[in-house]
N, C-alpha and C positions, 0 to 999 in steps of 0.2 A: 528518330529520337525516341529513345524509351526512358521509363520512370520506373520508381518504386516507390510507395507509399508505406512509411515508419510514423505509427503514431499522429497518421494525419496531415503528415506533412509528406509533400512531394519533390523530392531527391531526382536528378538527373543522372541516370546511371549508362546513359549509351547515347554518340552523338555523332553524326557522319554529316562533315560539311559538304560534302560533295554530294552534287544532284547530278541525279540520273536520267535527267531531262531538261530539255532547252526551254526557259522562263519564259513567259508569257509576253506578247509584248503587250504596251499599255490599251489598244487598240482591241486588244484578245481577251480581254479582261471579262467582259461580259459573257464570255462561251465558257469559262472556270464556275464549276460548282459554288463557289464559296460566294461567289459575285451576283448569284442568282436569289441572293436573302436580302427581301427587303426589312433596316430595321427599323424599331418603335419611331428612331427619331423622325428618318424618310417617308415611315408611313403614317404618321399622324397628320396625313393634310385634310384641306376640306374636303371630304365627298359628301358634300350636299350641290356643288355646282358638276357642271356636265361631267360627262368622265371624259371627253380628250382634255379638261382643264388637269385635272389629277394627273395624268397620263402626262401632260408637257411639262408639267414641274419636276415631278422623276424625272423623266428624261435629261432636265438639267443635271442632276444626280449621278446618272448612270451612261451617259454622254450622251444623248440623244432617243429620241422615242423609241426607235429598233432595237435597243439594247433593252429597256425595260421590256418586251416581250420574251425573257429569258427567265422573269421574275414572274411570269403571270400568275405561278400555283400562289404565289407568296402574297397577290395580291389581294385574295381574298380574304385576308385578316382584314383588310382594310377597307377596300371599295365592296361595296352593297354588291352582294354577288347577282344580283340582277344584271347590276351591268356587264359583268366579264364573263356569263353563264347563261344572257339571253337564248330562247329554246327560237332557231329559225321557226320565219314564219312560215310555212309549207308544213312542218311538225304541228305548229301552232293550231293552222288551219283545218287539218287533217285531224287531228286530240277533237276540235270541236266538231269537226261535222262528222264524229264517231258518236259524240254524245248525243249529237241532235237525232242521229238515226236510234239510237238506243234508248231515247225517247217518244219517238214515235213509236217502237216496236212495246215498250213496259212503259204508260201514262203516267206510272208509281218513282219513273226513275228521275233523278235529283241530281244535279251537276251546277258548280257554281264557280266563276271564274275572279281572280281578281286584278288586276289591270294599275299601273303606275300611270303617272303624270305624264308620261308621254304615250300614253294610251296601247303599253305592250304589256297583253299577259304575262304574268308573272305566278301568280296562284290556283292551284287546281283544284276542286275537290267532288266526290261524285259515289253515290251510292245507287244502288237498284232497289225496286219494288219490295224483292221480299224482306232486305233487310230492314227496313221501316215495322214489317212486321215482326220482325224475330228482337228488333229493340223495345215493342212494345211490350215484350213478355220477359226480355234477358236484360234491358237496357240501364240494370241497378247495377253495372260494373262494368267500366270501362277501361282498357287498356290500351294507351296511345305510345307508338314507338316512333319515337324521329330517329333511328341511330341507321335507315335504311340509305342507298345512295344505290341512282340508277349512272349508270358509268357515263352516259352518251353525255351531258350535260351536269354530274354532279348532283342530278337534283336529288332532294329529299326527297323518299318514298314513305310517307307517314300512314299504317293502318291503324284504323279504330279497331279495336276486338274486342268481342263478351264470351260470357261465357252460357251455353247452355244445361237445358236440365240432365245430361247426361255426363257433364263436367270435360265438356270437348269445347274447342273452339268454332266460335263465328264470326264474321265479318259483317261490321256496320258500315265499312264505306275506305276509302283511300283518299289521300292527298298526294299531290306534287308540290313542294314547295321550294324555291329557288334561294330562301334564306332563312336563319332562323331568328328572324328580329319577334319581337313583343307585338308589333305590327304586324306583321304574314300568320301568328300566331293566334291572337286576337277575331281578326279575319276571320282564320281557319274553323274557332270552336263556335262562334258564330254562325255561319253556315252550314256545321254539322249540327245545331240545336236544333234553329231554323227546319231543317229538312227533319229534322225526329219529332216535331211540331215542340218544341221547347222546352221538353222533357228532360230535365238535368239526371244526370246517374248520380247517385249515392255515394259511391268512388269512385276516383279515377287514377290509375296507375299510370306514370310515364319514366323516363328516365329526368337524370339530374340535368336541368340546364332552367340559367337563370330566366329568361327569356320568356321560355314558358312557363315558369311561376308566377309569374306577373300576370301573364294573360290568361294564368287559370284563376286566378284571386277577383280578375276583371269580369270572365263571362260566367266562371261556374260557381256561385255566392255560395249557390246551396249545397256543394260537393265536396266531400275531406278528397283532398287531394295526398298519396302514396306515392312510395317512391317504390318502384321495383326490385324486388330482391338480388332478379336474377343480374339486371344491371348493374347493382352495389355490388353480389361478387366477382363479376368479372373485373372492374376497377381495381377492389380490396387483391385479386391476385396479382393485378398490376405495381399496386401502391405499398403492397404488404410480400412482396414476395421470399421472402427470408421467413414472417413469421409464419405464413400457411403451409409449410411442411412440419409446423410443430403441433405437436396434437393435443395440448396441452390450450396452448393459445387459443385451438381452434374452438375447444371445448369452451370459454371463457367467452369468443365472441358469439358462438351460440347461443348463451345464456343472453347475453344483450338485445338478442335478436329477438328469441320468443319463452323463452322461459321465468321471465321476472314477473312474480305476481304485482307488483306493483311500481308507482314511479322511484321511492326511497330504495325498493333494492334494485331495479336499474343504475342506478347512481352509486351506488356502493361497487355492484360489480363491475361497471367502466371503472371506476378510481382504481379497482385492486386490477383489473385490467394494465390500466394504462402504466401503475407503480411496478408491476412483477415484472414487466416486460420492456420500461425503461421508453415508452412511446411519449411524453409529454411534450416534445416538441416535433411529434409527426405533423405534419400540415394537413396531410390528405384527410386523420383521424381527427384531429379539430374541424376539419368542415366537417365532416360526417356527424360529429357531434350535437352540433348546432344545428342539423337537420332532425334529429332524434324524433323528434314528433312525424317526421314522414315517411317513419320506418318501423319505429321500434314496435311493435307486438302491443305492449302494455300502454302507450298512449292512443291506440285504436281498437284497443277490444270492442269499444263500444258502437261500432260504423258496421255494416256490412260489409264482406268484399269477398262474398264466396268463395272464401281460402284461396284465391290465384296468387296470394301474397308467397304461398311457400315456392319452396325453391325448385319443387317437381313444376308448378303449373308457369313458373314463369321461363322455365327453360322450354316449357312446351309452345307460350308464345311468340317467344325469342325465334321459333324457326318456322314459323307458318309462313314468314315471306323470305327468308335468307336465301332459297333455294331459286327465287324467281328473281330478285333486287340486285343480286351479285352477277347476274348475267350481263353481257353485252348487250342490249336491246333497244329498239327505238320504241318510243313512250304507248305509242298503239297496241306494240306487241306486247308491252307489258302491261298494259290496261286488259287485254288480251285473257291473259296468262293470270291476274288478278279476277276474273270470271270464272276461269276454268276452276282455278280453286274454291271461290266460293260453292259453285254448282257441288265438286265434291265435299265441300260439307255440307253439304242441304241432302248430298246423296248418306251420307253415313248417319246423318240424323234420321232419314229415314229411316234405312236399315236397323238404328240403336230404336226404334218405334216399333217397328215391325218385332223385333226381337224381343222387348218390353211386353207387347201386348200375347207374345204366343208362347213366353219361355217363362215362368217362373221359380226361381234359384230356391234349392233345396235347403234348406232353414237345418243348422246345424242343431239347433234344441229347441222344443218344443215352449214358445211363451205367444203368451198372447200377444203384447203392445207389438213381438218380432213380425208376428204372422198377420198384424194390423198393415206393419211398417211394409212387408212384401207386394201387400195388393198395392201401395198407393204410392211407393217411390218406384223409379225408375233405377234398374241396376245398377248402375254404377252408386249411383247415393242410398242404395240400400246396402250395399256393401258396407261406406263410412258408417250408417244409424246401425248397423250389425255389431260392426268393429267396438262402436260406444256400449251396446248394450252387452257383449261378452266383459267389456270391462270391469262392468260393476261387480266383479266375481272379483277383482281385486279392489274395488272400495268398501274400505267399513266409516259405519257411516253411527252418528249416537244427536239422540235429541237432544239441544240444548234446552229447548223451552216451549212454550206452550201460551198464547194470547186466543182465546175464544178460537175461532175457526185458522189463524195462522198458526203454523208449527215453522218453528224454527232448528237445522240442522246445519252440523259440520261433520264435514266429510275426508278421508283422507285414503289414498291409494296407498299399497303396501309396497316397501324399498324405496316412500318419497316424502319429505316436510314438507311437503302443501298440503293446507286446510283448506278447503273452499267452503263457505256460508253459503247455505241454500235456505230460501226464503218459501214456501209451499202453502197456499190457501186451500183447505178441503174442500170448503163448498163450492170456487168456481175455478178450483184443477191450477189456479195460477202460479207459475213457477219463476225462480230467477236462483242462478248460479252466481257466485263472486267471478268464475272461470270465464265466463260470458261467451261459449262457443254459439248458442245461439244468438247472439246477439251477432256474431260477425260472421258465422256460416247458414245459419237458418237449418240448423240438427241441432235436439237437444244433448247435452252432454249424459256421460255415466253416470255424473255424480246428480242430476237429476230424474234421470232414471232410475236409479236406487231409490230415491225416495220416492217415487211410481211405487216400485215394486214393493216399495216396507208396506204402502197405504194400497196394496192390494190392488191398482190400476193396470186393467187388458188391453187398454187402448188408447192411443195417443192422443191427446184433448187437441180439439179441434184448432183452438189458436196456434199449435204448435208445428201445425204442417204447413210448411214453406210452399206456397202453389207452384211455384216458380221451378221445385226441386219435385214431382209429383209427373206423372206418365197424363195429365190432365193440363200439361202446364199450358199450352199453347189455344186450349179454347178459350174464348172471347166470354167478357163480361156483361151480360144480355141488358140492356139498359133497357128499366118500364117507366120511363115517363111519360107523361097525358102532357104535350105541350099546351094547349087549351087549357084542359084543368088546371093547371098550374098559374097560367098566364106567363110563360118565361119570355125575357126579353128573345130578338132575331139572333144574335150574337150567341145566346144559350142555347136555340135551335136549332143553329150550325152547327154548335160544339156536340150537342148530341147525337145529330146527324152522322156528324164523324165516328163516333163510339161508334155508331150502329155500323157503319162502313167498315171502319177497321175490325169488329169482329168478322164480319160479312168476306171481309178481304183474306183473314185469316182460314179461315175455314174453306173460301177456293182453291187460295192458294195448296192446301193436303190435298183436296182433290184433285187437284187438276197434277201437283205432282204421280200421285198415285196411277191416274188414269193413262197419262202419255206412257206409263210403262207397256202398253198393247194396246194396239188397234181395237181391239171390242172395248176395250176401259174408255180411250178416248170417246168412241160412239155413243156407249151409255150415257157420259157425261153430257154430251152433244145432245142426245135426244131429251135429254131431264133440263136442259137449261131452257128447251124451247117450250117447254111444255111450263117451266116457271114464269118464261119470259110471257106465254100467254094469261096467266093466272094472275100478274102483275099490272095487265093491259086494263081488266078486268074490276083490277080492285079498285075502289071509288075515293076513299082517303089520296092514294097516289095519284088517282088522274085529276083532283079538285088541287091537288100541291102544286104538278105542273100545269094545269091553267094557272094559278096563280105566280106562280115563277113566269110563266111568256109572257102574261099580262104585265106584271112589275119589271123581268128584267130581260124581257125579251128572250126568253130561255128559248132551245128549240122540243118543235113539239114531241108527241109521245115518241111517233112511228120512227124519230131521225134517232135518238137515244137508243145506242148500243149495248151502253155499262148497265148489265143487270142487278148490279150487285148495288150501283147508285140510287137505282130508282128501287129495289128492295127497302134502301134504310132511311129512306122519305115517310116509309111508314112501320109505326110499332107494330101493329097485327101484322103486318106480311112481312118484317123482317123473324119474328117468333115465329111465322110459320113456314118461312123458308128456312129455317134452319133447322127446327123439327123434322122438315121433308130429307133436308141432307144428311141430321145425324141418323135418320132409323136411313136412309139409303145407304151409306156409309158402314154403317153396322153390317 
């Protein structure tokens, strides 16, 4: 049968009653494509009772139970894909007694299961050692993708990713998840808080799914949660594909994207959007609209999100696991294969460190704040503070006014109508842009730089370097508290404790990467830890703490205690002077 379509309507222009094949009998019905769709009506039963209850009622439907296994894909609209997607148990059991050896081999590493009413995992999720530390330092931006699927079972492959100071990707940890309810979800950021000691990011980018909005509203109070660029255009060329060959159009939704200085011309430029181009009853562009706030530029200047918002850094995360998730593999080898990758960005972080500290990028013009900016960012983000400060060669910039020590300016780039208002304190160097690039990349803009430059400023004021974006960013923050002196509760002598560890942890961790690169590195390190391990034995604060820990909690004694770095941050003096010994040995 063919058609034609005049004006909307659909015309029958060719019609051959005669089949070219023998009809189905009613028996056969079930083995025809079309008989394999379960719909809304048949599948709106309960799936909260067993699933062979589910199963025997289709089956009335579909003539019997054997025939509904024709419809299994279709069932997953419907029944809790735990049930129709359970991981055998031998994979089951094999997943965890991988964790548990990857436990014992890294103390640091974290895996947490979650289990249904009939006591069968269902939920995965598991990070290692180092990245505990790399979220200590990157952990103000997070990027979570559900849109992964491991083939054997369907399951969700969900990575956490941030971003480091060289503007590359890391890995905070992975999930397997078997469905995408508000429940598995919920679960999921909870146990990834949990294991980052409950340290919310700032932002957190995921795709569009209702699910997890919910359950980021529920764990993450204190986090603006984004919607991903790179996800919205792939959709948009799905949902739009007629208008993204027009370049015109294209230009329009770019403005909505990141170009509107504020929410009134947002709104103006969707209306002339949506008018010019006759979209008022697009559905896809009414959701989208109504999500505005989780996308749009102008209603998050003010959040952090280390620029991964654009469309260069999300296509970069988009493929950190595409290459590993699309494969056929059973869950080990790809827990596997999620190692191997992490290891290689730990290895290129490296590398972008080594390169940071021995290469320094030849400065196209001679300025101070530039030749500030070189000692103290790491290349690639001294690139971006390069890019901003050649700019200001195209802003002019004129005072408006003058309050005791604030000066007030507006600023404006040549071939553009944006004014940006800069706010400038002389006496304590305080600055703010209407632009707000620092406020959501941690780089001051051109248009603040310029006013640097009018008021004669060589160097970047100290509030304005991002630690995080700095070739320093990964050293630990030395905590001098006197517990005594203070009198702080147990609970705040734990939590200090920890500080001191996790710098302590931090800074083996560079060693010990650096060191395993040779046999003498490793020995050095080997002979320097036994030589601190002595000196620890030694010191009388740490050995007056663990008597009092065996005494109270049964701790074991000095000689059984392995973890050097544990019994370093028992005490202030010997955690500041073990790390004094590492950084000049390091040097």
């Amino acid at each position: 049968m063919r058609f034609t379509v005049s004006n909307g309507v659909w015309v029958i222009s060719h019609i051959n009653f005669e089949h070219n094949h023998e009809l189905a009998k009613p028996e056969e019905r079930q083995f025809l494509r079309s008989c394999r769709k379960i719909f809304e009506a048949s599948g709106g039963v309960d799936v909260g009772r067993r699933r062979t209850k589910p199963l025997s009622y289709l089956g009335n439907d579909f003539g019997g139970d054997r025939n509904v296994q024709f419809a299994k894909k279709d069932m997953g609209n419907y029944l809790p894909r735990e049930m129709g997607n359970m991981m055998e148990p031998g994979d089951v059991q094999g997943l965890l007694n991988y964790f548990r050896r990857k436990k014992c081999e890294d103390p640091s590493f974290f895996y947490a299961v979650q289990v249904n009413q009939l006591n069968q995992a269902t939920n995965f999720f598991w990070r290692d050692g180092r990245s505990k530390l790399d979220y200590d330092c990157f952990g103000d931006v997070v990027s979570f993708d559900a849109t992964f699927r491991l083939n054997k079972y369907n399951l969700i492959c969900a990575p956490f990713v941030g971003v480091n100071h060289h503007w590359k990707n890391m890995l905070f940890g992975c999930a397997f998840l078997l469905d995408e309810s508000t429940h598995s979800y919920v679960w999921l950021f909870e146990s990834f808080l949990e294991s980052m000691g409950n340290t919310q990011p700032k932002t957190i980018f995921t795709n569009e799914n209702e699910a997890m909005s919910k359950a980021i509203e529920t764990v993450f109070m204190k986090t603006r949660h984004r919607l991903s660029t790179g996800h919205i255009v792939k959709d948009a060329r799905r949902n739009l594909a007629n208008q993204f060959a027009n370049l015109e159009f294209m230009k329009y939704l770019n403005k909505c994207f990141y170009e509107c200085h504020d929410e009134t011309e947002f709104q103006v430029s969707w209306d002339d959007m949506i008018n010019k181009f006759s979209l008022g009853d697009h559905l896809w562009l009414k959701k989208l609209y109504s999500l505005r706030d989780k996308w749009c530029l102008v209603f998050n200047s003010d959040t952090f999100s280390a620029n991964i918002d654009s469309v260069q850094r999300s296509d970069s995360i988009d493929t950190v696991f595409h290459q590993v998730s699309t494969k056929r593999m059973d869950v080990i080898s790809f827990v596997q294969h999620f190692e191997e990758k992490t290891k290689e960005m730990h290895l290129d972080e490296l590398e972008d460190d080594h390169f940071c500290k021995h290469v320094v990028p030849r400065l196209q013009v001679w300025n101070g704040i530039l030749n500030h900016a070189v000692y103290v960012y790491t290349s690639k983000i001294f690139n971006f503070f390069e890019m901003e400060l050649l700019g200001c060669m195209g802003v002019r910039m004129k005072e408006v006014c003058k309050d005791g020590e604030v000066c007030i300016y507006e600023a404006i780039e040549e071939g553009q109508q944006k004014v940006c208002k800069i706010n400038y304190n002389l006496s304590t160097q305080d600055i703010s842009c209407s632009c707000k690039l620092f406020e959501r990349m941690g780089i001051l803009c051109r248009h603040a730089l310029k006013a640097f430059d009018f008021n004669n400023l060589t160097q970047i004021p100290v509030q304005y370097i991002l630690k995080r974006w700095t070739k320093e960013a990964k050293k630990g923050i030395v905590v001098r508290v006197s517990n005594e002196r203070h009198g702080l509760s147990s609970n705040t002598v734990k939590s200090v404790q920890s500080l001191r560890l996790s710098e302590l942890m931090h800074m083996g961790s560079n060693v010990y990467s650096i060191a395993s690169l040779s046999d003498s590195g490793t020995k050095i390190v080997k002979e320097k830890l036994a030589e601190a391990m002595e000196l620890l034995e030694k010191d009388e604060e740490i050995v007056n703490r663990l008597a009092h820990a065996k005494k109270v909690d049964s701790s074991p004694s000095l000689n059984a205690i392995s973890d050097i770095w544990t019994m370093a941050s028992l005490s202030q003096d010997s955690n500041n002077h073990g790390i004094d010994q590492f950084q000049s040995q390091q040097n």
